[in-house]
N, C-alpha and C positions, 0 to 999 in steps of 0.2 A: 978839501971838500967832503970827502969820506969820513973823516974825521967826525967834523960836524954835525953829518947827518945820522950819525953811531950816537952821538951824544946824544944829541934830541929824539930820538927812537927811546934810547935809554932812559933820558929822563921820563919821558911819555910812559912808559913801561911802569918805571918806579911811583907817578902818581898814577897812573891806576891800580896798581896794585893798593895802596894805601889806603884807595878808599873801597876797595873789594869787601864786600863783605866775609865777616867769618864768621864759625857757629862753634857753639861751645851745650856741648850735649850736658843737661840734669839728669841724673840718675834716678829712675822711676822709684814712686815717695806712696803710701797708703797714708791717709787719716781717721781712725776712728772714729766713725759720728756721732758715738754717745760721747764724747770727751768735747764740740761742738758745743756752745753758747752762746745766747744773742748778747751777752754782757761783756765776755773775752774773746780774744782768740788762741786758736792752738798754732803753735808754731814750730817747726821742722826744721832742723839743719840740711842742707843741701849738700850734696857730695856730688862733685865736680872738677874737673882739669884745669886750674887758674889758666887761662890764656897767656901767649909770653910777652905781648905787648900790653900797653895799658888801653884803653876802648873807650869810645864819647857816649856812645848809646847803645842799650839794649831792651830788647823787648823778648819776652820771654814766652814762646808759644807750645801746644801741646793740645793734650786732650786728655779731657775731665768726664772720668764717670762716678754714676752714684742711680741706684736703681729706683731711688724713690724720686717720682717724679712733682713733688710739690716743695720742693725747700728752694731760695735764694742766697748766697751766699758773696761777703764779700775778702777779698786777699787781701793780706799787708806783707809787707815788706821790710827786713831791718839787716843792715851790713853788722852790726854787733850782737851780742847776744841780747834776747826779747827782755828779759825777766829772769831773777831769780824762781821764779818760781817751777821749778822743772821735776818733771813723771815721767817715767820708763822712756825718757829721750823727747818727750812732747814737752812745751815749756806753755802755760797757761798766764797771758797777759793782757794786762790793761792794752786796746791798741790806737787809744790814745797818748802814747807818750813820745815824747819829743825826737828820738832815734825810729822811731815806728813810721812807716808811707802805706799810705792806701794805692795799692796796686793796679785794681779789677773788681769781675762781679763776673759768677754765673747764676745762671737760671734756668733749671732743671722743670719749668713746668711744660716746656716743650718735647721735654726726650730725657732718655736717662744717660746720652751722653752728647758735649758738648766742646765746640772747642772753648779752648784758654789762652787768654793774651795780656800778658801782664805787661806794665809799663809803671818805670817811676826811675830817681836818678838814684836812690837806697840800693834801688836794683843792679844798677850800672856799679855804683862804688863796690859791691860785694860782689860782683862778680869779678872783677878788678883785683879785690884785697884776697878772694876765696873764702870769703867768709859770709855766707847768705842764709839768711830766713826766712822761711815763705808759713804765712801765716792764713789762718781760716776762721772764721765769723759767723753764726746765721745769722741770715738781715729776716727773713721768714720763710713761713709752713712748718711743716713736722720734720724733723730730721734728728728722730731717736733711735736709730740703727743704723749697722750696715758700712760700709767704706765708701768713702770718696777715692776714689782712683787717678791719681797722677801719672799721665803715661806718654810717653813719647816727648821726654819736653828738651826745646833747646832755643839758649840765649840766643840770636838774632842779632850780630854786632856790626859795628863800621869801627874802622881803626882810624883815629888821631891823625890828622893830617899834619 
């Protein structure tokens, strides 16, 4: 009877844990907003601790400054590398193409900082494989100076049942 009831504790134990969430900390990231286009995006390699399980979903939260308070912006997202086309570690790409996900959006005309919640499954595979790009767009306002600020950000995961 002990036995049994050792078992099923145990089992009980093993799926909660499974579906415990874990977090998987980004290493805080600056973007140059004169390098910002409403025709590309700029896009960033991510540096991070691959997780040691594989993970179903992730969303990716933080907070986003930039002290001009009129610009909109939207993320993408790519498990591979964006583009050939790469500057001082920025990689400037179409973010229409077919390995590229639209992630988010912030909107700075309420404050000059904001949080950030990224979602998409490009997001999940790269964080999985350790290979992520977090990318930037203006959708509008002026946003000719100045840093975008990435700070405090971390994946938000559940692990594979």
């Amino acid at each position: 009877m002990r036995r049994w009831t050792l078992l099923i504790l145990l089992s009980a134990s093993l799926w909660a844990c499974s579906r415990a969430p874990l977090s998987v900390p980004v290493r805080d990231f600056n973007v140059d907003v004169a390098l910002v286009r409403s025709n590309q995006a700029v896009f960033v390699k991510q540096s991070f601790d691959r997780p040691p399980v594989s993970l179903s979903r992730v969303a990716l939260e933080g907070t986003l400054r930039y002290q001009q308070t009129s610009a909109q912006f939207t993320f993408f997202v790519s498990d591979e590398e964006p583009c050939q086309n790469q500057t001082q570690g920025f990689y400037l790409c179409d973010p229409n193409a077919p390995h590229i996900e639209r992630a988010g959006t912030a909107d700075f005309r309420s404050g000059p900082s904001q949080p950030l919640q990224l979602t998409a499954e490009r997001l999940t595979q790269g964080i999985n494989s350790g290979n992520l790009w977090i990318g930037v767009r203006l959708e509008s306002g002026l946003a000719t100076a100045g840093t975008l600020e990435f700070r405090n950000m971390v994946a938000r995961v559940a692990v594979l049942p």
